[in-house]
C-alpha positions in Angstrom: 36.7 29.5 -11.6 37.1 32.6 -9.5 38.2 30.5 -6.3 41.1 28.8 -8.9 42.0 32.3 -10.2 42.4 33.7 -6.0 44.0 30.5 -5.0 46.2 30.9 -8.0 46.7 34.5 -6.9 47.9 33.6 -3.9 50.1 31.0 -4.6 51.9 33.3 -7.1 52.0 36.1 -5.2 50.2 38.6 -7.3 47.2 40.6 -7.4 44.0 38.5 -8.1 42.3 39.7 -11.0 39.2 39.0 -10.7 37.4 39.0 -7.0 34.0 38.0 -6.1 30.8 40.3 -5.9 27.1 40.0 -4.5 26.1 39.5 -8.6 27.8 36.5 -9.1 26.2 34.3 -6.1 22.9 35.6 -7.8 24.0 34.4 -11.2 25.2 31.1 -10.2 22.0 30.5 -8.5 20.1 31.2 -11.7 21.9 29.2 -14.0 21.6 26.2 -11.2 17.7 27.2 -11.1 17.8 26.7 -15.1 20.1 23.7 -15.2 17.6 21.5 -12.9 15.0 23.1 -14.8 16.7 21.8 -17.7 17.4 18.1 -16.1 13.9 17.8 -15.1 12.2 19.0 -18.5 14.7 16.0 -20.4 14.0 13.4 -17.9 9.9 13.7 -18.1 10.5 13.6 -21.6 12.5 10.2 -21.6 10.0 9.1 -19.3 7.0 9.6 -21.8 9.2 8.1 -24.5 9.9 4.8 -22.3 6.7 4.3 -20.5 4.4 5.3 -23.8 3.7 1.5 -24.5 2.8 0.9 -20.8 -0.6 1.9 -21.4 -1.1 -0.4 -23.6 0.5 -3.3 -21.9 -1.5 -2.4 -18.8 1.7 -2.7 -17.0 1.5 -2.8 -12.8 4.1 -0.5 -11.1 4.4 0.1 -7.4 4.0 4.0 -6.5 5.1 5.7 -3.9 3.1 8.9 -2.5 5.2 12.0 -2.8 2.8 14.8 -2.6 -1.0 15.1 -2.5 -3.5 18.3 -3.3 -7.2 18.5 -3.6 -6.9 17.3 -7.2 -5.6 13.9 -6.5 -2.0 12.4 -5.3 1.3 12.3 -6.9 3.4 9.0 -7.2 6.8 8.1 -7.5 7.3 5.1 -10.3 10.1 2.7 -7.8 10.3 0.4 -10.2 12.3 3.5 -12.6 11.9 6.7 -10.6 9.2 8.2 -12.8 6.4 10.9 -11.0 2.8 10.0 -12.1 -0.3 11.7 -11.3 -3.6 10.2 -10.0 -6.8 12.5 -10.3 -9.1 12.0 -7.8 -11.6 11.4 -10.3 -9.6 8.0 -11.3 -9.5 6.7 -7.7 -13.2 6.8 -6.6 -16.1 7.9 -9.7 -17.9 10.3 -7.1 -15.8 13.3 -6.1 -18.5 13.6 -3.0 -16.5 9.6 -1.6 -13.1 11.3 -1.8 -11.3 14.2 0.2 -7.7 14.8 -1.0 -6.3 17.0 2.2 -2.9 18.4 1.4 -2.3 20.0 4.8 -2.6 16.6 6.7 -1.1 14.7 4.0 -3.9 11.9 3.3 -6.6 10.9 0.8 -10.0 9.8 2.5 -12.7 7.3 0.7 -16.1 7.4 2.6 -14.2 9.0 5.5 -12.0 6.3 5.7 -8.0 7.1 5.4 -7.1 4.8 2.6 -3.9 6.6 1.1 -1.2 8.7 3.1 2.2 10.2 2.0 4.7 7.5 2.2 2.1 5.3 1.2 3.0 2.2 -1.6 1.0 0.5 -3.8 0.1 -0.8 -7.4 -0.6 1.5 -10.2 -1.0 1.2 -14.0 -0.5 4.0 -15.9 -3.9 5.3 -17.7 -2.5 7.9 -20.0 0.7 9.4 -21.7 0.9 12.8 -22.0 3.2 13.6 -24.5 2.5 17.4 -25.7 2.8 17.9 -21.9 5.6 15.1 -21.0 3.0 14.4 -18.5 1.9 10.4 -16.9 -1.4 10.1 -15.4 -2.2 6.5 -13.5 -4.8 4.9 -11.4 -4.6 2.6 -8.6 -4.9 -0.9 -9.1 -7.4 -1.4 -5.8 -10.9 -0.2 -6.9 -13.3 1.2 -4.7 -16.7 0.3 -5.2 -19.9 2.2 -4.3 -21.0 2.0 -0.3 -24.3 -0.8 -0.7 -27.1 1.7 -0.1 -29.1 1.2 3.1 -32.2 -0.7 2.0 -35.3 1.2 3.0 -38.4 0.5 4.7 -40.1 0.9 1.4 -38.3 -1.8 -0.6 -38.6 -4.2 2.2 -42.6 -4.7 1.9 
């Protein structure tokens, strides 16, 4: 509106009446902060309202890895752009199998790099959060426990 009212200024020949100031960059870039504040609270909560039978249904979605933290991973839903989260405790049972590195980017089972940003795979959806517009998931491919080392003991 101000760049209309110069330009308009301008064209006319007068005195602008209104010109710009350091406060209004820092207001605009508030109500921007708000607005996709806004946007994003609206679209979890669509989200929850769409997916809230997919529990149920046990539904398979491919997820793509967006972020990842020692608590677990965060997926992106490709088939309809919805973010899930996958604790760590929902990938392997034993939190002393898994190391979720954020700094390099990758989840490791056993030591072995099984997920990295980027990554896609199948997930179903475990949980619907809707007091907190939240989706928690779980990967389809299970992890099962390492076969212990049989020892000298049990062999005689």
């Amino acid at each position: 509106m101000i760049n209309h009212r110069l330009l308009k200024a301008v064209i006319t020949g007068n005195e602008a009446s209104q010109k710009p100031d350091d406060t209004v960059g820092d207001e605009i870039a508030a109500h921007r902060r708000f607005h996709r504040m806004a946007e994003r609270d609206v679209s979890d909560w669509l989200y929850v309202r769409l997916l809230s039978n997919a529990v149920k249904e046990e539904t398979v979605f491919t997820g793509e890895i967006f972020d990842i933290n020692r608590a677990g991973m965060r997926v992106r839903l490709i088939e309809n752009g919805a973010a899930a989260f996958i604790p760590g405790s929902l990938i392997v049972d034993n939190k002393e199998r898994i190391e979720c590195s954020g700094e390099l980017g990758v989840v490791n089972i056993d030591k072995v790099r099984e997920y990295q940003l980027g990554d896609s795979f199948e997930v179903k959806l475990t949980e619907v959060r809707t007091a907190t517009r939240q989706l928690v998931a779980r990967p389809v491919q299970q992890f099962p426990a390492p076969k212990a080392e049989v020892s000298v003991e049990e062999k005689a």
